[in-house]
Each structure stands twice: as structure tokens, then as C-alpha cells.
NUBAMI-886332 format. One record per residue: residue in one letter; x, y, z of N, C-alpha, C, O, CB in turn. Coordinates in pm, whole numbers, plus 32768, in hexadecimal, padded with zeros to 4 digits. Glycine has a CB too. Layout:
<nodes>
AXYZXYZXYZXYZXYZ
...
</nodes>
This chain:
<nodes>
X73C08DDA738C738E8D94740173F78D32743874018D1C74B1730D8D4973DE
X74438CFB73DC74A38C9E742375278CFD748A75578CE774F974F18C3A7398
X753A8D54743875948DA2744E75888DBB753A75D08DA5759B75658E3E73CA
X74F98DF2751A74C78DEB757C74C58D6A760674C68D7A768074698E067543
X74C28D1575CD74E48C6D75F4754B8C4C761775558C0C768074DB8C107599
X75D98C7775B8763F8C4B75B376708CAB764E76AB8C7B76AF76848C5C7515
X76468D2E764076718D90768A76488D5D773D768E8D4A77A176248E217648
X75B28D55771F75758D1277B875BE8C9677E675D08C84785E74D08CDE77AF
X75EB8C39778276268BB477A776928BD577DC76A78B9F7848763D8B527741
X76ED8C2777AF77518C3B77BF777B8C8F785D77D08C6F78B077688C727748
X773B8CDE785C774A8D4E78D976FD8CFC794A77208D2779B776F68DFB78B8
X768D8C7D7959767F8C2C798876ED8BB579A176CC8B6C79FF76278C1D7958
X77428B9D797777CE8B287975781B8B6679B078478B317A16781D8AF578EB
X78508BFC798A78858C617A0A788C8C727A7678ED8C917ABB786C8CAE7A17
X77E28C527AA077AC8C837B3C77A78BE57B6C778B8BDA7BE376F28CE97B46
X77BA8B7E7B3277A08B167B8078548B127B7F78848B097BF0772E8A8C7B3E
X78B18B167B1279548AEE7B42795A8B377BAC798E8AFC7C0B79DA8B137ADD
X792B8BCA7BC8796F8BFD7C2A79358BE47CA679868BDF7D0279818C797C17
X78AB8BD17CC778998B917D3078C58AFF7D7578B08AE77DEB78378B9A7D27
X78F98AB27D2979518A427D3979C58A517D2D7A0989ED7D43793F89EA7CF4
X7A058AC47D0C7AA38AFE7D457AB18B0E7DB77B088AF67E0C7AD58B7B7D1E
X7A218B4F7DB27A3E8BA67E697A178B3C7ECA7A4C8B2F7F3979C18C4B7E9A
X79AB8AE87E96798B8A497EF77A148A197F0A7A2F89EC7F79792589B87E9D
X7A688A1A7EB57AF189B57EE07B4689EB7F287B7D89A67F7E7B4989837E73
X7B718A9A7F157BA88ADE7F497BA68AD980067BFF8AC680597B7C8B437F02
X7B0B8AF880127AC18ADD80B37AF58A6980DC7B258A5B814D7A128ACA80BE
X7AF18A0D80857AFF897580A97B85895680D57B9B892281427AE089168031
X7C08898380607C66899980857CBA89C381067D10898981487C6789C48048
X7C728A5381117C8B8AA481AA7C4E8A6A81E87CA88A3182267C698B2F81CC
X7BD98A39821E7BB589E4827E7C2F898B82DA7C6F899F83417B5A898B8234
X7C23890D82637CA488AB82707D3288CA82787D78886A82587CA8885D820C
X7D67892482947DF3894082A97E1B895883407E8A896C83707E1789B98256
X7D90895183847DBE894184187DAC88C3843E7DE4889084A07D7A8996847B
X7D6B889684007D6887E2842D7DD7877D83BE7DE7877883447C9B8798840B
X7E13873684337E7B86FD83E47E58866483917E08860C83B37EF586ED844E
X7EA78669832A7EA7860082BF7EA2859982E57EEC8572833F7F0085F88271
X7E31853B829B7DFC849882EE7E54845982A87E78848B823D7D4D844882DB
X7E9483CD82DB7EDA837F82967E58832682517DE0831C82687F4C833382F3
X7EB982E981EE7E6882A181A97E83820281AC7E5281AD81617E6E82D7812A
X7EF481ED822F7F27815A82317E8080F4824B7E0F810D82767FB3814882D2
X7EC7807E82147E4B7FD982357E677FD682C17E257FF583257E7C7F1281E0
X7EE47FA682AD7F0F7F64833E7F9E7FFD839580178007837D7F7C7E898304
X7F51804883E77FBB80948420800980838492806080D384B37F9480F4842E
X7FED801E84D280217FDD8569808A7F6C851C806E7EF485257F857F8285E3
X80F87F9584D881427F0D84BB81C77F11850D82097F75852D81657EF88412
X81E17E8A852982577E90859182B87E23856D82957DC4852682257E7C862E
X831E7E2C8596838E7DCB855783A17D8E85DF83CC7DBC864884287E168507
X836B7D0085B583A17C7A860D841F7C1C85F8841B7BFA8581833B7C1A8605
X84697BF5862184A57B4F862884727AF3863484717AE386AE84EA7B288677
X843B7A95860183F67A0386028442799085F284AE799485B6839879F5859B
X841A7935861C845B78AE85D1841B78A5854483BD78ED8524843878168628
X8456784284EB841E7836846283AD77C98486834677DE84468495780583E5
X83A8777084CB8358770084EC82F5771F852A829B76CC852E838D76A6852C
X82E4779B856D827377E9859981EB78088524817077FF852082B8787585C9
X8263783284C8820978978452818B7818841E819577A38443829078D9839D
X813C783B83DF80EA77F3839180BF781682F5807D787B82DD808277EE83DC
X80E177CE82A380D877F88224806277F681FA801477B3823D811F77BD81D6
X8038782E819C7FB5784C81627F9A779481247FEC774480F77FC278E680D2
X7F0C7787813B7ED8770A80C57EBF771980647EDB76B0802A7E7876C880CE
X7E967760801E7E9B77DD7FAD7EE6781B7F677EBA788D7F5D7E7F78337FC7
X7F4F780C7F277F9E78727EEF7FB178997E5D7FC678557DF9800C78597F17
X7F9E793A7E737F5D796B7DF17FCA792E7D807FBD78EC7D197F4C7A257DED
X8045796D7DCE80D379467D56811B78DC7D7C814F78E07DEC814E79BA7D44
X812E786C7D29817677FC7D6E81F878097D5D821277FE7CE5815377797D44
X825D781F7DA482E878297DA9836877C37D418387774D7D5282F5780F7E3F
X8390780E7CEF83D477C07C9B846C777A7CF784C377C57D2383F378297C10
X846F770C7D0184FF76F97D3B8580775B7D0F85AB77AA7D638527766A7D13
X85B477567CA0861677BA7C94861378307CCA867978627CFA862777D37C2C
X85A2786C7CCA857E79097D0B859478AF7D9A860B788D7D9A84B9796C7CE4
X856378897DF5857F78567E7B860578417E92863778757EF6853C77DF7E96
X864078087E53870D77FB7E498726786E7E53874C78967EC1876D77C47DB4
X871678E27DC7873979497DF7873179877E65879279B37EA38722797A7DC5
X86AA79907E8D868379BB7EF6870B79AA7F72875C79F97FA485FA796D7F0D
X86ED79137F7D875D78D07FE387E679267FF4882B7954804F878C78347FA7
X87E5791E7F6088A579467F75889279C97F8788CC79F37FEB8929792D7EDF
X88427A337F3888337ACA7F92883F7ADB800B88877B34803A87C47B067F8F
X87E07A6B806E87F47A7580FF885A7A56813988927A9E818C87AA7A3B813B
X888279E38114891279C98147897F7A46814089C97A5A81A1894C795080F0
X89867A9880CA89F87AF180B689D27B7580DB8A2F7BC580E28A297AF0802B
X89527BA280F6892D7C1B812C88EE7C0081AA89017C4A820A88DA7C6780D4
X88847B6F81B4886E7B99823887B07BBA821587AC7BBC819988EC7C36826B
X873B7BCE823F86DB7BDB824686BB7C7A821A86C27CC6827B86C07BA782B9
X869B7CB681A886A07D5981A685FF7D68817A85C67DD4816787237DA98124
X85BC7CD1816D85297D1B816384D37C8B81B984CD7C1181AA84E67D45808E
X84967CFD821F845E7C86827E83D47C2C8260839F7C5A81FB84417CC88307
X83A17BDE828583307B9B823C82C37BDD828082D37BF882F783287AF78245
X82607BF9824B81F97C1B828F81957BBB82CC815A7B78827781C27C648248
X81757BA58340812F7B6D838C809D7B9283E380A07C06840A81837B5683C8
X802C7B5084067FDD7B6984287FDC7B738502802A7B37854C7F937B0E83CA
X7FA27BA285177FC37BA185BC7FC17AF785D9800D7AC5862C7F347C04862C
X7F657AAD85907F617A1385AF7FFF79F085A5804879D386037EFA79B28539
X801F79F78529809579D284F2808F797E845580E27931842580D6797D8562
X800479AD84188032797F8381805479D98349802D7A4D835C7FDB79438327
X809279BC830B80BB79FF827780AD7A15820E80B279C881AD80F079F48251
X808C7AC88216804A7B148195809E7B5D814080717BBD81017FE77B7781BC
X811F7B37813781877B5E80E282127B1F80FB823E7B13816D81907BE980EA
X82517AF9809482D87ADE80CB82DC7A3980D8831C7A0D813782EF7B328165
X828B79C7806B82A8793D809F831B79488054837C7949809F824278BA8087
X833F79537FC883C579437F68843C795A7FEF849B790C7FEE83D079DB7ECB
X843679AD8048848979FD80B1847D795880E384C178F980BD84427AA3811C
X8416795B8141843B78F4818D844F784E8180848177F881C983F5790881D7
X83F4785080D08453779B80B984DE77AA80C28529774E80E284467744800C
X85137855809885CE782A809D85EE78198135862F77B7815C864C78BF8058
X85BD787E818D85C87898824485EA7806825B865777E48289851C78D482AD
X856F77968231859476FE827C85D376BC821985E6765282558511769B82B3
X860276AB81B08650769B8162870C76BD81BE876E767B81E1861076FF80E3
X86E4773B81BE877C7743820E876C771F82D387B97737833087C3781081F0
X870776EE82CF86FA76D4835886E4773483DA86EB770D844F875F76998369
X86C777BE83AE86BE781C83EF864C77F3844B8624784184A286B5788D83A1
</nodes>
């Protein structure tokens, strides 16, 4: 009798994988004429010039900036120049990038 069981269970697990092969398969071909959604938060991002005295820093900040890391910071900019920009809100606070900009007014930028 089990034998029987094992056999029905089994040839039942069959008919359900393969109907969920072929569900994904359909699903698959469906979607290959419609093109791939992005998955960005923010997809409208644009690179501005600001003043630094514009920006507004967070009141809040998760990580508090160690001075030495800020020096560094400084002297990176000075010798390369700005290669990662701060991220900013359309207002103008700032949601990434204060370590960036205590060095920015630090060097007076």
C-alpha cells in the first residue's frame, strides 16, 4: 500500500514541477517583448555647481566625521580635485558627502 503512495506522491510532484516549468516558461516569453524596469530610488539625478554656503548640512548625523579622515579628505581634494560629488537634495541639504564638504570649506571652496 505504501508503495502505492510513494508512487501517487510522486507522479503527483511531477505534474505540479512541470506545470510550473511551463508557468515560467509562458511567463518568460511573454516578457521578452517588454523591456527591463530599472530598479533605481532616485533616477532623475543631475550634476550641479553650487556654492558650499548654499548647501545645508544635516542636524542629524548618522556618522560623525573624524577630523583626520576630513584632513585627508582635504588634501585628496586639493591634489586631485573633486572625483566624488556630494549628494544633495533639490532644497539643498545634504544626504551624502558632509566628510566631502567639512574639507570643501575647510579649503574654502
Amino acid at each position: 500500500m505504501t508503495r502505492t503512495f510513494e508512487n501517487t506522491l510522486k507522479q503527483d510532484l511531477k505534474v505540479r514541477s512541470r506545470r510550473r516549468r511551463d508557468s515560467l516558461s509562458d511567463q518568460s516569453k511573454a516578457d521578452r517583448g517588454r523591456p527591463a524596469l530599472r530598479n533605481d530610488l532616485a533616477p532623475a539625478l543631475r550634476l550641479e555647481t553650487r556654492a558650499v554656503a548654499s548647501l545645508t548640512k544635516a542636524t542629524r548625523r548618522l556618522r560623525k566625521s573624524d577630523a583626520g579622515h576630513v584632513v585627508r579628505i582635504r588634501n585628496a581634494i586639493a591634489a586631485l580635485g573633486f572625483c566624488a560629488p556630494i549628494m544633495i537634495s533639490a532644497s539643498g541639504d545634504v544626504l551624502d558627502g558632509h566628510a566631502r564638504l567639512d574639507a570643501a570649506e575647510q579649503l574654502g571652496l
